[in-house]
N, C-alpha and C positions, 0 to 999 in steps of 0.2 A: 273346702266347702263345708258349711254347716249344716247340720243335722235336720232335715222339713219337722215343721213344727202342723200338728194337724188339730183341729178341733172338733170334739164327739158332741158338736152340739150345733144346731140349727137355731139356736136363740140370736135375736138380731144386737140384742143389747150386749152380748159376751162379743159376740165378735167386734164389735163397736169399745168395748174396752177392752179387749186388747190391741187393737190396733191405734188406738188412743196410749197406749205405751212403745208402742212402735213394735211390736210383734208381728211380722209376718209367717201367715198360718192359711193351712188348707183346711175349710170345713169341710168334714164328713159327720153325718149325722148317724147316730146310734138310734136303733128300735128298740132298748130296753126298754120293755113296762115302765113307768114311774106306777110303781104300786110301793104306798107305805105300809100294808098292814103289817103285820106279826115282828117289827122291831121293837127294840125292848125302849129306846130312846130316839130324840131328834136327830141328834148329832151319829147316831149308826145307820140310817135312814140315808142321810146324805152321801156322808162315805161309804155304805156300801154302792149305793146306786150312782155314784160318779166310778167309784171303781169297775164298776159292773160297766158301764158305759164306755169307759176309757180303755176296757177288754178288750170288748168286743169291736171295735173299731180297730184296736192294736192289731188283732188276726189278720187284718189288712195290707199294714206294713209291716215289712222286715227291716227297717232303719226310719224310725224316724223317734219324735217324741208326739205321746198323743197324752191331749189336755180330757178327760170328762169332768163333771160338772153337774149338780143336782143344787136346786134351791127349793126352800118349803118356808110357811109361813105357819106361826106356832101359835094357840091362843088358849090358855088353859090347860093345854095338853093336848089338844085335840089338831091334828095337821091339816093346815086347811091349802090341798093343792090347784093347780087350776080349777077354774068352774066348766062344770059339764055343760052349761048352758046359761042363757041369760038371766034364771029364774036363779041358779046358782050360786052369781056373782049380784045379782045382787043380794042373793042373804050372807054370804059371806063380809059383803061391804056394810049391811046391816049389823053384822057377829063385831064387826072392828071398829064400830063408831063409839066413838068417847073410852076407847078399849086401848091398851097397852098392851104390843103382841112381840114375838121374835121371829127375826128370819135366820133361816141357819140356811149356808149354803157351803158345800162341800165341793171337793176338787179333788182329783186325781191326774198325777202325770204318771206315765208309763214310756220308758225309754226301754229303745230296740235298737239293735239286738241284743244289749246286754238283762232285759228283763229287770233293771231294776226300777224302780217306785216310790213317789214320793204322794201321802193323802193327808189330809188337812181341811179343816172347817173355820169359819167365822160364825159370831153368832151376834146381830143387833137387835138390841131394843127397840121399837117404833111406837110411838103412841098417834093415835087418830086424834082429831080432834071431831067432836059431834057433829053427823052429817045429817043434812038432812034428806030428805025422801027424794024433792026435786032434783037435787046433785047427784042423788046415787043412782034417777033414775037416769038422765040426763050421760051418766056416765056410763052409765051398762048398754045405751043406746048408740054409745060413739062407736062399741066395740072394744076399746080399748082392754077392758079387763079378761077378753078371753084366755088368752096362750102367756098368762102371768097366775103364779102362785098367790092366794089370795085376794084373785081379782083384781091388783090393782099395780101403775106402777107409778115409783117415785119420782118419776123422770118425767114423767107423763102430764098432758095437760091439768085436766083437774086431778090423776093422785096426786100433783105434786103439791097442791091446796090440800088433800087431805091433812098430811101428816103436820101434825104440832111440831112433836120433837123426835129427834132419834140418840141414842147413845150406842156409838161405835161406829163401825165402819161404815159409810153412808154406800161405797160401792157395793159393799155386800147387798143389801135391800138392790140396789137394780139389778144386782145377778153375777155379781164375781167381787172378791175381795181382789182388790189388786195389791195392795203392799203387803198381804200375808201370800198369795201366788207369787207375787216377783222375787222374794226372800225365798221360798221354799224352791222353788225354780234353779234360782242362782244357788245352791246346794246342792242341788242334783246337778248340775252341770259341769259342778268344780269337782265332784267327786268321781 
């Protein structure tokens, strides 16, 4: 029998890709903070906080493999995480319009009992194309942009009108790399 595969995350679209790979998995949700301050980069931000995620859920089981998981959206430098409110996403979807931004999102596996660990990040380019007021407002009223980093998602009815273009992984932007997770995966599992 193989090993329960569990997930420290409560996002609908991770679990939706991974069982779009054929991964069956038990969600259990992690209460770590997503707070980005005092990292020194995007990509430490992610990985600490998937790892942090994928801990604390690990204390849980004594065998299993547990997935966390953090995604951010980058624009300048400045991380732009969910919006606290509707007033929030839409400045946010304001900050990204005609703008070229990055999503980094980070993964953590943790295999038990043996404590060992596999982390990893993707990182893509997305450029908006110029929105205007009626779509952002239009958008921020469907709800849609709340419980999504940056307001908005690519999958989604009008984000998926926002974005022009992206360069790199298009999975990563909805919230999980899958061909850099299935690679890293299948490495920890032959080892």
């Amino acid at each position: 029998m193989s090993k329960r595969i569990i997930l420290a995350s409560g996002s609908p679209r991770r679990r939706h890709l991974l069982r779009q790979i054929g991964i069956s998995f038990t969600a259990d949700e992690s209460s770590v903070p997503e707070d980005t301050d005092g990292y020194g980069s995007p990509s430490e931000i992610v990985l600490d906080l998937s790892r942090r995620k994928a801990a604390e859920v690990a204390s849980r089981y004594p065998e299993a493999y547990i997935i966390g998981a953090d995604t951010i959206v980058v624009l300048d430098g400045t991380v732009l995480g969910k919006p606290a409110n509707a007033g929030d996403a839409g400045r946010m979807l304001r900050l990204l319009s005609g703008r070229t931004h990055e999503v980094y999102t980070g993964f953590c596996i943790i295999e038990k009992p043996g404590e060992r660990s596999v982390c990893d990040y993707e990182v893509t380019r997305v450029t908006f194309r110029r929105l205007s007021e009626e779509e952002i407002d239009a958008y921020v009223r469907s709800g849609s942009p709340m419980d999504k980093a940056g307001a908005y998602g690519i999958q989604d009815d009008y984000g998926a009108i926002f974005v022009e273009k992206i360069d790199g992984c298009f999975y990563n932007v909805v919230g999980f790399p899958l061909t850099r997770f299935h690679l890293r995966f299948s490495e920890l599992k032959k080892n």
